[in-house]
C-alpha positions in Angstrom: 33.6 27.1 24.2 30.2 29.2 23.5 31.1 28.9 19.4 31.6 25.1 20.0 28.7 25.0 21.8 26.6 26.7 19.2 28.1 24.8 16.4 27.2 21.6 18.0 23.8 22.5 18.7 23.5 23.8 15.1 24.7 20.2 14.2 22.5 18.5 16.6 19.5 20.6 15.3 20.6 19.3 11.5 20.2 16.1 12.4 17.3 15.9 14.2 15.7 17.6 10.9 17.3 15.4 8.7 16.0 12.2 11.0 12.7 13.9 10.8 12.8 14.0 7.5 14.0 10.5 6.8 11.2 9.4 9.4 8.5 11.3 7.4 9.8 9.5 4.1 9.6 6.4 5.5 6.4 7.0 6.6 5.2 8.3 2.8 6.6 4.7 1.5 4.9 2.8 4.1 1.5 4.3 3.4 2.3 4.2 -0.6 3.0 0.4 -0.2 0.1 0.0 1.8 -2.1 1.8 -0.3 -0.8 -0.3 -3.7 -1.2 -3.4 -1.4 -4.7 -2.5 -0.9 -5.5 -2.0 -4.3 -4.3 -5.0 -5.4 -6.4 -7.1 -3.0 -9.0 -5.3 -4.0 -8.4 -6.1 -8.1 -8.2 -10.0 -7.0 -11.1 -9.9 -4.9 -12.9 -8.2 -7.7 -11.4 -10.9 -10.3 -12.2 -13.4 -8.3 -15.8 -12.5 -8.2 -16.3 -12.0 -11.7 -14.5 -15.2 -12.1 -16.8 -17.4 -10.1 -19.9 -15.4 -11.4 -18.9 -16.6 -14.9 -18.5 -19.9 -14.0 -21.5 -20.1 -12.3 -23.3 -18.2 -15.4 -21.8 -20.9 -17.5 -22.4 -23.9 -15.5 -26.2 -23.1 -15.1 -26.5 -22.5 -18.4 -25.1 -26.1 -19.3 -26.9 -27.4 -16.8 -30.3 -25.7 -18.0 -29.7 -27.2 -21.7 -28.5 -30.4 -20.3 -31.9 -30.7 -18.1 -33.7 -29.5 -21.3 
């Protein structure tokens, strides 16, 4: 019974460190795919700014030679 015992608890203790493990993975994804979400609205907020400061370049420009 005590071998039994101490086998079981051996594989109980296994498992919990392998669900720890598995829980502390998930977790690194998670914050990986949170992180590359991030930076990718942060590229199409920055496009998008450079993008309407063009276009606001350019249409003040036409309008300034159209006016002149």
């Amino acid at each position: 019974m005590v071998v039994v015992v101490m086998v079981v608890e051996e594989e109980v203790v296994v498992v919990v460190v392998v669900v720890v493990v598995v829980v502390v993975e998930v977790v690194v994804v998670v914050m990986v795919v949170v992180v590359v979400v991030v930076v990718v609205v942060v590229v199409v907020v920055v496009v998008v700014v450079v993008v309407v400061v063009v276009v606001v370049v350019v249409v003040a420009g036409v309008v300034a030679v159209v006016v002149a």
